[in-house]
N, C-alpha and C positions, 0 to 999 in steps of 0.2 A: 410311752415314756417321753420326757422331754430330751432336747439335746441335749440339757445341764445333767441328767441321769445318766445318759447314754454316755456323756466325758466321765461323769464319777467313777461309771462300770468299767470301763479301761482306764483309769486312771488305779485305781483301786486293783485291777488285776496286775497292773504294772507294777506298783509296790508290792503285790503279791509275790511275784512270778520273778520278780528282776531284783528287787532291796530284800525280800523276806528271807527267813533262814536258808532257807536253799533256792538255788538260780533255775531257772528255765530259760537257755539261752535261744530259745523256738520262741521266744516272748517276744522277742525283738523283731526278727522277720516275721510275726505275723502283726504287731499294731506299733511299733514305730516306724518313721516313715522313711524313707531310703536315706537321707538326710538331714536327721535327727541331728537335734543342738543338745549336747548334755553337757552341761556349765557348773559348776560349783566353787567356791573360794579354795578349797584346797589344793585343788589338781587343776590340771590345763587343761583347757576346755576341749572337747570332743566330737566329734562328726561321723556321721556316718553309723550303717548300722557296723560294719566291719571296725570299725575303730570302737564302738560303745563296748564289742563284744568283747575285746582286747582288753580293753583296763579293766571290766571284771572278770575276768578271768585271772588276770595280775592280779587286782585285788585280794581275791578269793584263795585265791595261791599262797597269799603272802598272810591271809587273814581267813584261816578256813573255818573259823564258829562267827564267820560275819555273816551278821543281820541288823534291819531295821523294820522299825513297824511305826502306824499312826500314833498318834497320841490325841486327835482331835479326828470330829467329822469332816470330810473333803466339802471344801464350798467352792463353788461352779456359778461362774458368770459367761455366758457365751460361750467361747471358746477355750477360755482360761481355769484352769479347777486348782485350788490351792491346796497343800497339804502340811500337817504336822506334825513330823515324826521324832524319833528317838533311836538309838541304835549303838552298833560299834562291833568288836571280837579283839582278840589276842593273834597278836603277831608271833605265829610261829611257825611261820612256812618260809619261804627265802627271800633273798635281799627285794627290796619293794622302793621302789626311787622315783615314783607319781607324786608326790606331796611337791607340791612348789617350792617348800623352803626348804629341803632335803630328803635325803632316803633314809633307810633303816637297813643294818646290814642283817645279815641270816638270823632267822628264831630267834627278836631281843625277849619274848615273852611278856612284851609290853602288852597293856590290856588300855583302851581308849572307848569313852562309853562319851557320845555328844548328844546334841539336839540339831535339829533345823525345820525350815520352811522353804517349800519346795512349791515355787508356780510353774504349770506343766500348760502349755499350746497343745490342743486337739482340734485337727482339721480333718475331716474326711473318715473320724473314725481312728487316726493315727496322730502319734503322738509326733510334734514336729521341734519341740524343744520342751527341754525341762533348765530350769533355771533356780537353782538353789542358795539361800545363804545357811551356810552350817555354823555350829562352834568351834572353829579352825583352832581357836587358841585353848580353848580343853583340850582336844584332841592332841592338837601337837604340843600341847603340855604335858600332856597323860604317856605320850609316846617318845618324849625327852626330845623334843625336837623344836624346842623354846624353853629356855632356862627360866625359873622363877630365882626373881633376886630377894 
């Protein structure tokens, strides 16, 4: 296999194992890399495998039928593999206050279904950032956390 297959295959497990309906938090210590960048417009950006494992966990806590999945084939240039998924769950677990422009207080029941594109860094096998743009303003539409006028 090429390097570009070799990033698909952990790139592809990683949404597997980390975004897919249920977490495998052993995903992380075994191919992100001790220093992991995970970025997205929503939340404040992230480091470490100890801080990645944190916000989902909070996530998951706060959104426990959270998932996401591809909507397109991973394409892989060198180092870089793109992805495009779709995703979301209902907020019914406790107060969740990672969203940049606010929190949500205990079980609003709020349901938030977005899209994004996700470009992910593979060096060595391990993933060294993921860098996403989401649909921040559905989502924090869908979760009343931007008014529509």
């Amino acid at each position: 296999m090429s390097k570009e297959d070799d990033n698909k295959a952990i790139v592809g497990r990683w949404f597997t194992e980390f975004w897919g309906k249920t977490v495998d938090l052993s995903v992380i210590d075994e191919i992100a890399a001790p220093d992991m960048l995970l970025k997205y417009s929503l939340h404040e950006p992230r480091r470490g495998r100890e801080d990645i494992k944190a916000f989902m966990v909070d996530f998951r806590a706060a959104f426990p039928d959270l998932g996401f999945w591809g909507t397109a084939d991973l394409l892989a240039e060198g180092d870089y593999v793109v992805g495009q998924w779709e995703g979301g769950g209902t907020h019914t677990g406790p107060a969740f206050n990672d969203f940049l422009i606010g929190g949500l207080p205990v079980g609003t029941g709020r349901k938030m279904h977005f899209t994004g594109t996700t470009v992910l860094k593979v060096i060595d096998g391990k993933i060294v950032e993921e860098i996403g743009l989401d649909d921040g303003v559905t989502a924090l539409t869908q979760l009343g956390l931007i008014k529509v006028a």
